[in-house]
N, C-alpha and C positions, 0 to 999 in steps of 0.2 A: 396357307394359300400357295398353292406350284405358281412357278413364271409364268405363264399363261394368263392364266387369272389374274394376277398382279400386274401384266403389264394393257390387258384391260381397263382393270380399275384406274388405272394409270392417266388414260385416254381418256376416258370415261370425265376423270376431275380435269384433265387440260379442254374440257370442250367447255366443262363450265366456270374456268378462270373467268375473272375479270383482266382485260385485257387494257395498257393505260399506251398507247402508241403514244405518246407526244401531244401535243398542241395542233390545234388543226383552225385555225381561227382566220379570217381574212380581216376584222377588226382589232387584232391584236399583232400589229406586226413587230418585228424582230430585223427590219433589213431596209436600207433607205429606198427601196424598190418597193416592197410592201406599204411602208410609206406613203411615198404617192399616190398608189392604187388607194389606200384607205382614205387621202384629201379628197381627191377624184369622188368616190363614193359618196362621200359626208357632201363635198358639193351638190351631187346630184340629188341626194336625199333632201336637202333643205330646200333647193330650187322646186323639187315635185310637188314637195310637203305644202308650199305657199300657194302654188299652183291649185293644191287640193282643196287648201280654206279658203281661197278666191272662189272656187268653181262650188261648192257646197254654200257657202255666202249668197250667192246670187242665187241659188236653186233656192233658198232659203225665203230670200226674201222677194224672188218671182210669187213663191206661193201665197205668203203674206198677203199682197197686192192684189191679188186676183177671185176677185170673185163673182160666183156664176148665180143668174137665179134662175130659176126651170119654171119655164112655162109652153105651154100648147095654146096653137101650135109654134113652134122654134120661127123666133124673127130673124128676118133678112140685117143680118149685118153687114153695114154699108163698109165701104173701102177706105181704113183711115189713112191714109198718104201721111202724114207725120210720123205715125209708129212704123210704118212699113220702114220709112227713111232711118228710124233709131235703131229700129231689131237688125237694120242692115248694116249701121255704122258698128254696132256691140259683135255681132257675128265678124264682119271684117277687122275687127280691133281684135278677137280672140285669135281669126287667124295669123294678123302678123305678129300676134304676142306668141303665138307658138312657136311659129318659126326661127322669130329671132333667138327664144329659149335654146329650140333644137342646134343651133347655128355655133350658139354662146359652148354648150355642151359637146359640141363636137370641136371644137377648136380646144377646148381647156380638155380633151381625150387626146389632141394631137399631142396637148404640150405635155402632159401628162405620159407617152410612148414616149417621147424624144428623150425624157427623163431619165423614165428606166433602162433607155437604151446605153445612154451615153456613158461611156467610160472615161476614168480620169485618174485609176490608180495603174499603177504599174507592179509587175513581179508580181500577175496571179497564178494560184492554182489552176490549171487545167486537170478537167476532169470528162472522160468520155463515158457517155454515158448512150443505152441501148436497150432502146423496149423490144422485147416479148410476148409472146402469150404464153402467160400473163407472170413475167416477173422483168426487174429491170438489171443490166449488168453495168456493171461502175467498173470504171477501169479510170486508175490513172498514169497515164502513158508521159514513158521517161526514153530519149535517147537510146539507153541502154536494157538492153529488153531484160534482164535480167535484176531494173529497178523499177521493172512494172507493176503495181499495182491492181491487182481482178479480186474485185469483190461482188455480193450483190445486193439489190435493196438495203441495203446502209448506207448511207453517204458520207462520211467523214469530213468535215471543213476546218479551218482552223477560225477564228472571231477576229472581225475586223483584217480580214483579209480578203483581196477581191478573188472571186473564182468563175473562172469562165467554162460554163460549160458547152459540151460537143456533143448535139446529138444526132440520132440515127434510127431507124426499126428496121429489124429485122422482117416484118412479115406484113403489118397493117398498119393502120397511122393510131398513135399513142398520142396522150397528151399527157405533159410533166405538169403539176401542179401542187404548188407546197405555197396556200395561201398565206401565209406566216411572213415568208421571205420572197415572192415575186408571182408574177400573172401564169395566168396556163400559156405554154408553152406546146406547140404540135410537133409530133416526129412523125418523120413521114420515110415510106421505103423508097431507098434508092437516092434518097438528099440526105444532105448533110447542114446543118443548121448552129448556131451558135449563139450564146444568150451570157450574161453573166450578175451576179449577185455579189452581195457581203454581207454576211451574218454580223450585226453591232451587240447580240444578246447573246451569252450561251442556254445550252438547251438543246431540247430532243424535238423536231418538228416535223408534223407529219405528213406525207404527200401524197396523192390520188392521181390515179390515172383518169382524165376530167374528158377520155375522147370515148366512144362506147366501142369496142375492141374486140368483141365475143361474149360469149356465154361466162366468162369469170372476169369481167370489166372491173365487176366491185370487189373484187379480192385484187386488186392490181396496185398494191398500195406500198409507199417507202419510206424510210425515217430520212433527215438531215439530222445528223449531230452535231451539233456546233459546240467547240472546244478551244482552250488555248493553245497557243500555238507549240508550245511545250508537248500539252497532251495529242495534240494531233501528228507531231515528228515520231513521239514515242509509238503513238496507232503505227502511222506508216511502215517505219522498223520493222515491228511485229509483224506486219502483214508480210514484209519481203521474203521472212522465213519458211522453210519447208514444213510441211508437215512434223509433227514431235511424234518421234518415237513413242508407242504404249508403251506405259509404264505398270500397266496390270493385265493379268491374263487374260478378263475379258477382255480388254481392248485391243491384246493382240489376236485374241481369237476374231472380234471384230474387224481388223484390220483383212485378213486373211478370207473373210466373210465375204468382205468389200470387194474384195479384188478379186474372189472366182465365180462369180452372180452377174447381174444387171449392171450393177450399178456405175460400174467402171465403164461402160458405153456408153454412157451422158454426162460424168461429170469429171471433175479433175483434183485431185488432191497432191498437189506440187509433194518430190519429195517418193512420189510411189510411181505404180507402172499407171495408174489410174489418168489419162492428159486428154478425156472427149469433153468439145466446148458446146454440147448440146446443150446441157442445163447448168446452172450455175457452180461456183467452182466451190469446194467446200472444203479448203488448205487451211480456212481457219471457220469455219460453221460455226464453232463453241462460242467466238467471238461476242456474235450477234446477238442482239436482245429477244428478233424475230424472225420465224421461219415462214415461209409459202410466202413470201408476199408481204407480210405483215399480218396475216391471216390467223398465224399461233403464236406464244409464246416459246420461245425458243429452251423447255422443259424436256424431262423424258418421255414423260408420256405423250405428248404432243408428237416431239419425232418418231417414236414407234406408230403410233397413231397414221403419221406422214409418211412411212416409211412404206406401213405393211397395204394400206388402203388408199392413196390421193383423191382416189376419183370418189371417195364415200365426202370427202371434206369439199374436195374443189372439182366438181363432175365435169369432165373436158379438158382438164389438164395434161399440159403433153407427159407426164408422169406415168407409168403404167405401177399397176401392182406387185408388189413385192411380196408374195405368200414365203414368210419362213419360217423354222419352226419356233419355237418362242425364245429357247436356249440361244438359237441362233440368231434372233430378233434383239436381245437382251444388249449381247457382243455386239453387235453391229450399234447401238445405241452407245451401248459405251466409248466407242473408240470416237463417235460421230463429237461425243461431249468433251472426248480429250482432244480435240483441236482450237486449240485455243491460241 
């Protein structure tokens, strides 16, 4: 089989992975934020639920009660003034049992906000974060620009650590949503907003963009990794470094690939001549478990796949096509893999 054909077949099996993002669950929370949301919920759910066998009950036993006999022609039913009084006082009784319901549930939603809101640990993580169409950029901003952290769609946190996040959009309003660890969250162009969490579980958890954003909304998707604090200094480290040197010819050929084509006009691999912040930075790509969004697994034939076609996977992506020849597609995949 030539590279061509191989790195088809390649594509080919990365479309029909099974793909495991994380945990995506709003009844299984992981974060004393999620938490709340999930009390709030189960509240609501049991209040409705009583509500329901109250109101089925009496449709129940209205019907029981009631019975018609047909005759011609239809007699004048006179005006019973004591039912009209009952069906008025049962009608008036459902509506203040609503409201008070409605009243009861919006109050325990306030305290429920002020919960999640409230902060009370000190020395968190800040974490800046920034939608797209359609991917999201992480950045964790330090003093000194050169202990800045730019990643994308991966989140790295450490457990049991508070981390406040900063967000922003670039272009339309986004919404952060990682039901696992806290509520949807709106970015909006032009503000600047701030929200904070803490992972008490580790784990891979997965987040949605919950606001409708364009034509690739549901490809707009990102992990949280929640880690020791060990393993989240060691992540960081890693991340501060340059790109690594190829260590094999393809990946220097792809290196070299990289840097006289497209691709160096949108993205940035610290370490080379490569520094546009159009699309995401790829100094360590290899890193991540997922590519586009969370769209693929982060495989070879997936990025070839991603590489040479976007728009066949994610139609409207600000990605244009990359036609190369396959030798030259192979290289460029390789070096893509050696950033780790």
């Amino acid at each position: 089989m030539n590279a061509g054909l191989r790195l088809i077949a390649l594509h080919l099996f990365a479309q029909t992975e099974v793909l495991d993002p994380g945990s995506h669950h709003v009844l299984q929370p992981s974060a004393p934020q999620a938490g709340n949301i999930e009390w709030l919920y189960w509240v609501t759910f049991w209040i409705l639920f009583v509500v329901f066998v109250l109101m089925i009950a009496a449709f129940t036993g209205a019907g029981a009660k009631t019975r018609v006999v047909v005759s011609y022609p239809l007699p004048i039913i006179e005006k019973d003034a004591e039912g009209d009084r009952r069906a008025g006082w049962a009608v008036g009784s459902a509506i203040g049992i609503t409201v008070i319901t409605l009243f009861v549930i919006l109050v325990l939603s306030v305290i429920t906000g002020k919960r999640v809101e409230g902060l009370t640990s000190k020395n968190p993580v800040t974490i800046q974060i920034t939608g797209h169409q359609w991917w999201w950029e992480v950045t964790y901003p330090n003093s000194q620009a050169d202990q800045t952290v730019t990643t994308a769609n991966e989140i790295h946190v450490p457990v049991g650590t508070p981390v406040v996040v900063l967000t922003n959009s670039k272009d339309v309003i986004h919404s952060f949503w990682a039901p696992n660890i806290t509520g949807k969250r709106d970015l909006l162009p032009g503000y600047s907003s701030a929200f904070w969490f803490e992972v008490n579980k580790a784990g891979i958890y997965h987040g949605q963009c919950a606001e409708f954003c364009g034509l690739q909304h549901a490809h707009m998707g990102f992990s949280i990794v929640a880690e020791s604090v060990d393993e989240f200094q060691a992540w960081q480290q890693q991340q501060l470094k340059p790109a690594a040197e190829p260590s094999t010819s393809d990946a220097m050929r792809g290196r070299e690939v990289f840097l006289t084509h497209a691709c160096l006009m949108c993205h940035t691999i610290r370490g080379t001549d490569a520094g546009s912040r159009l699309g995401p930075d790829l100094t360590h790509v290899a890193s991540r478990n997922m590519i586009a969004a969370e769209t693929l697994p982060n495989t070879a034939g997936a990025l070839a796949g991603w590489v040479v076609d976007p728009q066949r996977i994610k139609p409207g992506t600000q990605m244009s096509p990359n036609p190369l020849v396959p030798d030259d597609l192979q290289a460029v995949v390789a070096y893509l893999q050696s950033l780790d």
